[in-house]
C-alpha positions as a Markdown table, in Angstrom:
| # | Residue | x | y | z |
|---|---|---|---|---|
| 1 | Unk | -4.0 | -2.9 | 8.1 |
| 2 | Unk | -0.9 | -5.0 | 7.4 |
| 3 | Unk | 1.4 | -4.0 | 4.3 |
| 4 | Unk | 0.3 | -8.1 | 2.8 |
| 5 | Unk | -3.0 | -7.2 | 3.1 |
| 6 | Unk | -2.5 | -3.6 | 1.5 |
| 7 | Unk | -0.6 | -5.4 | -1.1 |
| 8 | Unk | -3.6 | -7.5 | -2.2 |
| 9 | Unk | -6.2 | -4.7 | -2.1 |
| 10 | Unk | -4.1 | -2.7 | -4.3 |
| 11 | Unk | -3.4 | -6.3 | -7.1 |
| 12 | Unk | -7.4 | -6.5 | -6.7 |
| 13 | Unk | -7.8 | -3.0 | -7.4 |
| 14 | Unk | -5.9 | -3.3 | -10.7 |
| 15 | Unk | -7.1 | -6.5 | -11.8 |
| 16 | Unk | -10.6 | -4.8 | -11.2 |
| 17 | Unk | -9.9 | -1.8 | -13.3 |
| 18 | Unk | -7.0 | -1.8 | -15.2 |
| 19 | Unk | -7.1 | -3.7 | -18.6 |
| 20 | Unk | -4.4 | -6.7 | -17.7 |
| 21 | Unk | -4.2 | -9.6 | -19.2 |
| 22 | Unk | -6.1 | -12.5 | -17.4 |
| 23 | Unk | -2.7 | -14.2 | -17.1 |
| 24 | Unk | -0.5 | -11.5 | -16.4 |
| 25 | Unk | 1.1 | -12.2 | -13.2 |
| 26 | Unk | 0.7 | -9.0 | -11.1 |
| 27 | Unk | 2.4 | -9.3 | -7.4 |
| 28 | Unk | 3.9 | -7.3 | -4.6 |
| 29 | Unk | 7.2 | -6.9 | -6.7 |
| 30 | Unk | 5.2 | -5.8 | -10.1 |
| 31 | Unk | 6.3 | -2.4 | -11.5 |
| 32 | Unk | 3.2 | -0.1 | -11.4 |
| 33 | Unk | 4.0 | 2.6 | -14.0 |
| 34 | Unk | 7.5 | 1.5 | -16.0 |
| 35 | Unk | 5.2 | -2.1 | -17.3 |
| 36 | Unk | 2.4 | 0.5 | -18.7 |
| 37 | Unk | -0.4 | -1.1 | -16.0 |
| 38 | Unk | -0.9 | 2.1 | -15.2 |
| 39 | Unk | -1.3 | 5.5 | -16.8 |
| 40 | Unk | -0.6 | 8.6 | -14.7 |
| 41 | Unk | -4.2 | 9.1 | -14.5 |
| 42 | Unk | -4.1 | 5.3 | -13.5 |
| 43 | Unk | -1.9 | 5.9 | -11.0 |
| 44 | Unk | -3.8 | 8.8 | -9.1 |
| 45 | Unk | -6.8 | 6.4 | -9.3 |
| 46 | Unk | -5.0 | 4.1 | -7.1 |
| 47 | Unk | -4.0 | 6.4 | -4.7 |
| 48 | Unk | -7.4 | 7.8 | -4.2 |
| 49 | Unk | -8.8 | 4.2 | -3.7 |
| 50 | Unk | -5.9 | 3.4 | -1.3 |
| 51 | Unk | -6.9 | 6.5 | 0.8 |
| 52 | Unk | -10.1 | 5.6 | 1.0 |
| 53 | Unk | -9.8 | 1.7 | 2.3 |
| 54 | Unk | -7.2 | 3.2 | 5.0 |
| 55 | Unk | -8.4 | 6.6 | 6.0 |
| 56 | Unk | -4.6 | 7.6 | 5.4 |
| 57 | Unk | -3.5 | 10.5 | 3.4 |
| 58 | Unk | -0.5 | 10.0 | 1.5 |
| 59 | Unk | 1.9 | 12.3 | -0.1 |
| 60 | Unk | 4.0 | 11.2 | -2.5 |
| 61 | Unk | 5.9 | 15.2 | -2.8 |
| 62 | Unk | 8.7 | 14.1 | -0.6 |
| 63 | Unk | 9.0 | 10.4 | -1.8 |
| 64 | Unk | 11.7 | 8.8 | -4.1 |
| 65 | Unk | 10.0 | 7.5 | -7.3 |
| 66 | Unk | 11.7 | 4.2 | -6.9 |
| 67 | Unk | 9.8 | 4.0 | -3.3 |
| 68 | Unk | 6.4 | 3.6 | -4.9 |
| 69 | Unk | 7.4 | 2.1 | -8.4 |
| 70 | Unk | 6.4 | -1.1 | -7.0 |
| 71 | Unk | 3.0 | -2.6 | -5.2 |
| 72 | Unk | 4.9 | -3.5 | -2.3 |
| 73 | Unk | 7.1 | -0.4 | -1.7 |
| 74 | Unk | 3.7 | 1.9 | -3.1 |
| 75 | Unk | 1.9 | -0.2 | 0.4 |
| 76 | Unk | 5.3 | 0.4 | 2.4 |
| 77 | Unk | 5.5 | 3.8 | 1.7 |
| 78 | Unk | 1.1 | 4.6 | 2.4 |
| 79 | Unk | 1.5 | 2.4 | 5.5 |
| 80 | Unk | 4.5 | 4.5 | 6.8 |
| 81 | Unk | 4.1 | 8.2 | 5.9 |
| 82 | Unk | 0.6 | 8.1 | 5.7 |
| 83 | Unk | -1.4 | 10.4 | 7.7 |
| 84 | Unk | -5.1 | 10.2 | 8.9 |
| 85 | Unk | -7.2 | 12.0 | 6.3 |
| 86 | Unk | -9.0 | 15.2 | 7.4 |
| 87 | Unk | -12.8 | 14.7 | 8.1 |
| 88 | Unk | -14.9 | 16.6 | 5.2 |
């Protein structure tokens, strides 16, 4: 998967199931958790469901908050650290 086509999985995502505004303008650059889209709860959510379109494990432990503040840098950082999630 390409980090553009991360990017709109992740807007669709929150379009989908966050309560936005039908005309708020939510891009690669949008601010995930500073604008209130998402909750903390929210957030982990979005993880989860990124996990699960890319079989990639992320952990954000190590990560600077500014990394994944952002859509694109949240799809940056998944795309680059990620690892392949352990089989259940």
């Amino acid at each position: 998967m390409i980090p553009e086509q991360l990017q709109q999985l992740v807007i669709e995502w929150i379009k989908a199931n966050k309560r936005t505004s039908n005309h708020a303008e939510i891009a690669a650059e949008t601010e995930l958790l500073g604008t209130g889209i998402l909750d903390s709860f929210g957030f982990l959510d979005l993880i989860m469901h990124i996990e699960s379109k890319t079989g990639l494990q992320i952990n954000l432990a190590d990560a600077d908050p500014s990394q994944f503040a952002v859509v694109r840098g949240l799809c940056n950082l998944a795309l680059s650290q990620g690892q392949p999630c352990p089989q259940a």
